[in-house]
ZAMARGU-4260 file (C-alpha; in steps of 0.2 Angstrom, whole numbers, plus 5000, padded with zeros to 4 digits):
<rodrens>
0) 4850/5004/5003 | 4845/5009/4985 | 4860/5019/4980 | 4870/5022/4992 | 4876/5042/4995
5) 4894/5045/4997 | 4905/5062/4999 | 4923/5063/4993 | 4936/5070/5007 | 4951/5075/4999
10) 4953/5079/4979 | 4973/5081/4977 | 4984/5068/4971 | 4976/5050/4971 | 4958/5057/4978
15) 4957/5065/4959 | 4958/5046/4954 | 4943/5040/4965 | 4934/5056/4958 | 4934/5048/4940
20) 4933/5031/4946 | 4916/5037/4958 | 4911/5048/4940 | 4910/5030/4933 | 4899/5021/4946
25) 4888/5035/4947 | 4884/5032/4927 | 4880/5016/4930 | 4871/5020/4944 | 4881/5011/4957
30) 4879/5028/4970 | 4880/5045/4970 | 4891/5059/4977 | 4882/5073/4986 | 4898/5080/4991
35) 4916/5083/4991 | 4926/5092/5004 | 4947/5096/5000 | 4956/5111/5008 | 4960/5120/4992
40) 4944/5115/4986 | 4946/5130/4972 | 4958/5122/4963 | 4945/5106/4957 | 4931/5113/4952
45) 4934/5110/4934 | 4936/5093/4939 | 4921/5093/4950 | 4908/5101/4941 | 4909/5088/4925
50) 4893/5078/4923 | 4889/5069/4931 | 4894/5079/4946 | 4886/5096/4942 | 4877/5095/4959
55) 4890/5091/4972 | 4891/5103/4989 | 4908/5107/4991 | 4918/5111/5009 | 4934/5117/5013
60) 4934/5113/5031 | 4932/5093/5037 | 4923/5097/5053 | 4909/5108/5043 | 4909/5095/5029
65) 4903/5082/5044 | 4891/5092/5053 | 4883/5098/5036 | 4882/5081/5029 | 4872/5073/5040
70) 4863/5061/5025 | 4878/5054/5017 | 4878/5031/5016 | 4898/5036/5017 | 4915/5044/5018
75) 4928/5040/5004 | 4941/5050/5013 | 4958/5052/5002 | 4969/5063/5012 | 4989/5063/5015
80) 4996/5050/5026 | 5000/5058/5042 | 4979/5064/5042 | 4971/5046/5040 | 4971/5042/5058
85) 4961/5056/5065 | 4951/5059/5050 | 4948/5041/5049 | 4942/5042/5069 | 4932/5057/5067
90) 4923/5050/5053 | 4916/5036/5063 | 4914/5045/5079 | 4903/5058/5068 | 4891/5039/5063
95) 4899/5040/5044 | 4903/5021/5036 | 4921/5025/5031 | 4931/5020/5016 | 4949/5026/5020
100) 4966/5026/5006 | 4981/5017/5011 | 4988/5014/5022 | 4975/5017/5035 | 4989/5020/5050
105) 5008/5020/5053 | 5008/5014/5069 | 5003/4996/5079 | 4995/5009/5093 | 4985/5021/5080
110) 4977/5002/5067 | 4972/4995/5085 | 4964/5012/5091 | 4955/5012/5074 | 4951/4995/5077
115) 4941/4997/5094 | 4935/5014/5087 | 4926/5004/5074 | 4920/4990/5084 | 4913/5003/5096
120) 4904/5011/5084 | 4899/4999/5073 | 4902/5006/5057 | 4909/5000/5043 | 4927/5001/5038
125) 4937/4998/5022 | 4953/5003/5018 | 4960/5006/4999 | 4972/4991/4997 | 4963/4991/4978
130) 4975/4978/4972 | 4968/4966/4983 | 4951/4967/4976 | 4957/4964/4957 | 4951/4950/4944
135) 4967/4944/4942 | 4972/4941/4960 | 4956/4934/4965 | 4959/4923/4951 | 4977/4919/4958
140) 4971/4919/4976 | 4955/4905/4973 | 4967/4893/4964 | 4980/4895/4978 | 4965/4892/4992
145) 4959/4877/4981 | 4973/4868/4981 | 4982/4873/4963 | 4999/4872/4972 | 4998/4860/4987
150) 5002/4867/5004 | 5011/4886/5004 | 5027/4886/5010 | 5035/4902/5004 | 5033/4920/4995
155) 5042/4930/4987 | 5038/4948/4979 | 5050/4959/4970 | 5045/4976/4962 | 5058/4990/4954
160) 5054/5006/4949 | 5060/5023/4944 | 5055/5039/4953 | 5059/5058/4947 | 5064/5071/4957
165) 5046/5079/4953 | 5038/5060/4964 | 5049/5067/4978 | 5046/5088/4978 | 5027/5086/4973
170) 5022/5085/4995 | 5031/5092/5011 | 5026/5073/5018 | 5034/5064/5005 | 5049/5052/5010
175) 5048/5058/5029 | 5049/5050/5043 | 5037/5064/5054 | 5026/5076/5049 | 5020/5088/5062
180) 5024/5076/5075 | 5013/5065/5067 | 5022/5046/5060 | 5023/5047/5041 | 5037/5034/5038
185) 5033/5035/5020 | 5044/5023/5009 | 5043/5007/4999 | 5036/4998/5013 | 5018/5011/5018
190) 5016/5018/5001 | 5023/5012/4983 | 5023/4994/4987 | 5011/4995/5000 | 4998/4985/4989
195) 5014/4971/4986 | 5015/4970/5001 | 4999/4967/5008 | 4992/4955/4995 | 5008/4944/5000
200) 5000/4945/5018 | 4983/4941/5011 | 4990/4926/5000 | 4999/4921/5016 | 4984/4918/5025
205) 4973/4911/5011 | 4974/4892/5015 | 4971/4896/5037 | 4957/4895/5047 | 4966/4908/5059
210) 4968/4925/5057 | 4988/4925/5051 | 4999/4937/5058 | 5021/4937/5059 | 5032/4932/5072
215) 5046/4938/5067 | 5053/4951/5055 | 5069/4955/5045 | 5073/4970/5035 | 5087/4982/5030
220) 5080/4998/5025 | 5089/5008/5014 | 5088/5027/5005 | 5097/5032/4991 | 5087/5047/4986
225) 5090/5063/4998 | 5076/5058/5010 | 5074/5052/5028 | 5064/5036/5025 | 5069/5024/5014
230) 5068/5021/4995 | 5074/5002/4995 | 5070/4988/5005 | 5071/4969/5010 | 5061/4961/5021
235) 5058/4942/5028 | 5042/4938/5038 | 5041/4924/5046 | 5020/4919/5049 | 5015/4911/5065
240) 5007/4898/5050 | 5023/4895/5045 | 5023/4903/5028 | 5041/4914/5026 | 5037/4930/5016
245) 5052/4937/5007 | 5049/4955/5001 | 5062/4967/4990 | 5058/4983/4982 | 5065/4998/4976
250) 5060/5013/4967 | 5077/5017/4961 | 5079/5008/4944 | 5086/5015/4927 | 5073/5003/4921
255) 5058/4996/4931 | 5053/4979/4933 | 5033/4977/4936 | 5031/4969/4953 | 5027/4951/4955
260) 5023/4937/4968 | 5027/4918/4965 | 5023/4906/4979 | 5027/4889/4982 | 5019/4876/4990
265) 5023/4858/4989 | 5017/4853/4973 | 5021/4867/4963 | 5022/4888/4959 | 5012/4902/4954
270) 5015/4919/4949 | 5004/4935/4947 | 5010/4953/4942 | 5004/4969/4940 | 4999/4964/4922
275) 4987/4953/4927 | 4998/4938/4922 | 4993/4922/4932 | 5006/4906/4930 | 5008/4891/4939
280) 5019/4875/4938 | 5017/4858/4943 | 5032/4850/4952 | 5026/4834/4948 | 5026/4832/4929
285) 5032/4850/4925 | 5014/4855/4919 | 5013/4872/4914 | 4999/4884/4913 | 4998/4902/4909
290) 4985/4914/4907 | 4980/4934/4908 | 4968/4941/4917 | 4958/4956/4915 | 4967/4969/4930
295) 4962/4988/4923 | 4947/4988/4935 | 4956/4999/4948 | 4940/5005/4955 | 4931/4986/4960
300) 4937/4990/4978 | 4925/5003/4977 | 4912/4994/4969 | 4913/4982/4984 | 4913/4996/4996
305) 4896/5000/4989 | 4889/4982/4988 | 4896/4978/5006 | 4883/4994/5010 | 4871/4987/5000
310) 4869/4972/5008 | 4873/4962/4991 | 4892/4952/4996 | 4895/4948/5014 | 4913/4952/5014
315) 4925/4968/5011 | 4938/4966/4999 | 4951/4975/5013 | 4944/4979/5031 | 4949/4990/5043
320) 4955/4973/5054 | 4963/4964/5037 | 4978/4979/5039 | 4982/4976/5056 | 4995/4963/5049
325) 5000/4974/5037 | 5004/4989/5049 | 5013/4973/5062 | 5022/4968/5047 | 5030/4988/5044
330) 5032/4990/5061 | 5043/4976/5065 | 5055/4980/5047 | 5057/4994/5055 | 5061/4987/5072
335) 5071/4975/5065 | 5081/4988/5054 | 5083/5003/5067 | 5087/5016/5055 | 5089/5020/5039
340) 5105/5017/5031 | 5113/5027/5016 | 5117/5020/4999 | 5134/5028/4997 | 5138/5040/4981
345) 5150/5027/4972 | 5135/5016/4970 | 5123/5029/4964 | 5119/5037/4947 | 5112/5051/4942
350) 5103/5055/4923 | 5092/5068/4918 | 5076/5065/4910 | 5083/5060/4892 | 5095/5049/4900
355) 5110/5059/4900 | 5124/5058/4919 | 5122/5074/4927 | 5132/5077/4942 | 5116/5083/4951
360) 5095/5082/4951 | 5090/5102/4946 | 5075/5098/4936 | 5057/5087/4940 | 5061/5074/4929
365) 5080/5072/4933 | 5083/5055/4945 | 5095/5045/4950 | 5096/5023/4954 | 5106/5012/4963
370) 5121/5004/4953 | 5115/4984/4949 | 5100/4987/4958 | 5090/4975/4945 | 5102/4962/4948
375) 5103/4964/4967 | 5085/4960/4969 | 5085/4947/4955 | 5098/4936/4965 | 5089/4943/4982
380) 5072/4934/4977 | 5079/4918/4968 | 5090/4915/4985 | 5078/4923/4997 | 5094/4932/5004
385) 5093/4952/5012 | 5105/4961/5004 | 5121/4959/5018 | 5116/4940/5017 | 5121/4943/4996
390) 5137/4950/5001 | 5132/4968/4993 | 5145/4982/5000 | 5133/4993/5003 | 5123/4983/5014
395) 5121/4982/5034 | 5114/4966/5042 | 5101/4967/5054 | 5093/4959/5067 | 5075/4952/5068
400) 5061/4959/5079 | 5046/4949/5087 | 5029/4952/5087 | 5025/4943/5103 | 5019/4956/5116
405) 5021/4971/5103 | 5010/4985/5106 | 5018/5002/5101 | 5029/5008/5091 | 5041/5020/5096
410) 5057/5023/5083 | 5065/5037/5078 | 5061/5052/5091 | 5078/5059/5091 | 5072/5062/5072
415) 5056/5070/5074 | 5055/5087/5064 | 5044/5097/5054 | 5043/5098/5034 | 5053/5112/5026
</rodrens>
């Protein structure tokens, strides 16, 4: 395959990123888009006819876009949440190689439909888990594989950040459990710290033969913001490899932390972040090394997308198969959890975008965060405690859920309902 050509499903929100990002490769002739497909298609014109896209066939309606395209390598398909499973299916049904945005499914049932949909058809699958393809976590992920740190024992992750009222009014899906019917369960866990959580699953994994999956899960799931999902979270995983995952997040700071992970194995640490910062320390000796690595390439899972296509790297940076984990790993927080528990207004403040209390959120940039939250995860990673297990007197303790013979997910029915 000489250049490989690819259409663009969905234009809004992050799909307007992958449009600059695909402007780039096609300059340095990596591919080129023949065509872009979004329901309000109207409103990106100006972004879609700057060079070098002055060509591109544009559709309003998915089924038209697939029957008209018929010459496309691909399908970059960039749509809300609660349309990746049936767009994603369609795709392939239709003979299309697929590239599809996080997180490619909610549900166990829905990743292993899309699974044996891909199998079936035999097309290729990749899913947008970007971080997982960057230089600095290659970087991090070959020295762990080689032996940097001895055996893996444990991870831990941690990310805090602050989100405006604006994050949470800019999409009916946004902090839902359902959509239409349709599973969304869109929180920390499936959509800001998706990518977190998913390259501690690939670090997990790095130094086994075996495809690594959990056993067993622990969270406690909680909202603070006026939304049914939740909007903090802590999560142990146990692997069936033996390597404990411990996973906190929040995105209701006063100030953010960047996310990190540091592993340990038994002859030392190592850390990578969001910066591109890569460290590791010796247990023996107390050698030290530090370094940073080049992480602004957002777009080199796409670059490996195209490769993968044109026969020049053997391996996908993210798969549709690598998520099933990742999918496992959700659904059993949320077994584990059973529902969503509310922060309760003592430990909540409110400020306005320059920083001022206001006694409630009117305005896009208004927001509010969770009393000590900073702390609370700080002390939550360094124990590798959930929240109830810290004593925190907003927290509820939970119970673990078990992978073995999990096949369906099946939570919150009594909660279904449409956006408003």
């Amino acid at each position: 395959m000489e250049c490989p050509k690819i259409g663009l499903v969905g234009i809004g929100g992050f799909g307007r990123v992958l449009l600059k990002y695909i402007g780039k490769l096609q300059s340095e002739g990596q591919l080129l888009l023949e065509a872009v497909c979004d329901i309000q298609i109207e409103r990106h014109f100006d972004a879609i006819n700057e060079a070098p896209f002055a060509t591109v066939k544009t559709y309003k309606e998915y089924e038209t876009f697939l029957g008209s395209e018929r010459q496309l390598d691909a399908i970059i398909i960039a749509t809300p949440i609660p349309l990746h499973v049936e767009m994603g299916i369609q795709a392939m049904e239709a003979g299309f190689n697929v590239m599809l945005e996080k997180p490619p499914a909610i549900t166990i049932q829905d990743i292993d439909q899309m699974i044996d949909v891909h199998f079936r058809t035999g097309k290729t699958f990749a899913v947008g888990f970007q971080h997982t393809s960057e230089t600095s976590f290659k970087r991090f992920c070959r020295d762990i594989q080689m032996g940097r740190i001895g055996s893996v024992t444990e991870i831990s992750a941690a990310g805090l950040w602050k989100r405006t009222r604006g994050y949470f009014t800019r999409s009916p899906w946004v902090g839902k459990l359902f959509v239409d019917g349709q599973y969304v369960l869109d929180g920390t866990l499936n959509n800001p710290f998706s990518h977190l959580l998913m390259n501690c699953l690939v670090v997990a994994g790095l130094q086994s033969v075996a495809e690594v999956s959990p056993e067993s899960v622990q969270a406690e799931l909680y909202s603070a913001n006026n939304i049914e999902s939740e909007d903090t979270s802590c999560v142990r995983a146990l692997m069936n490899n033996g390597v404990e995952i411990f996973f906190c997040t929040s995105i209701c700071a006063n100030e953010p932390v960047t996310p990190f992970i540091k592993v340990m194995g038994n002859e030392g640490w190592a850390y990578w972040d969001y910066d591109g910062w890569v460290r590791y320390e010796d247990l023996v000796g107390g050698g030290r090394e530090e370094i940073i690595v080049e992480c602004d390439r957002r777009y080199d899972h796409l670059l490996n997308f195209v490769d993968y296509l044109r026969g020049r790297t053997s391996k996908l940076s993210c798969s549709i198969e690598d998520t099933r984990k990742f999918v496992l790993t959700s659904n059993l927080a949320f077994e584990s959890a059973r529902s969503i528990r509310k922060v309760g207004s003592e430990f909540i403040r409110q400020r306005d975008g320059l920083g001022q209390i206001v006694s409630s959120l009117k305005n896009p940039e208004d927001y509010l965060f969770v009393q000590d939250i900073d702390l609370i995860l700080q002390q939550a990673v360094a124990e590798r405690k959930l929240f109830s297990e810290l004593g925190i007197d907003w927290a509820v303790r939970s119970e673990p859920a078990f992978a073995s013979g999990y096949d369906k997910f099946d939570l919150f029915k009594s909660d279904m309902r449409s956006p408003k």
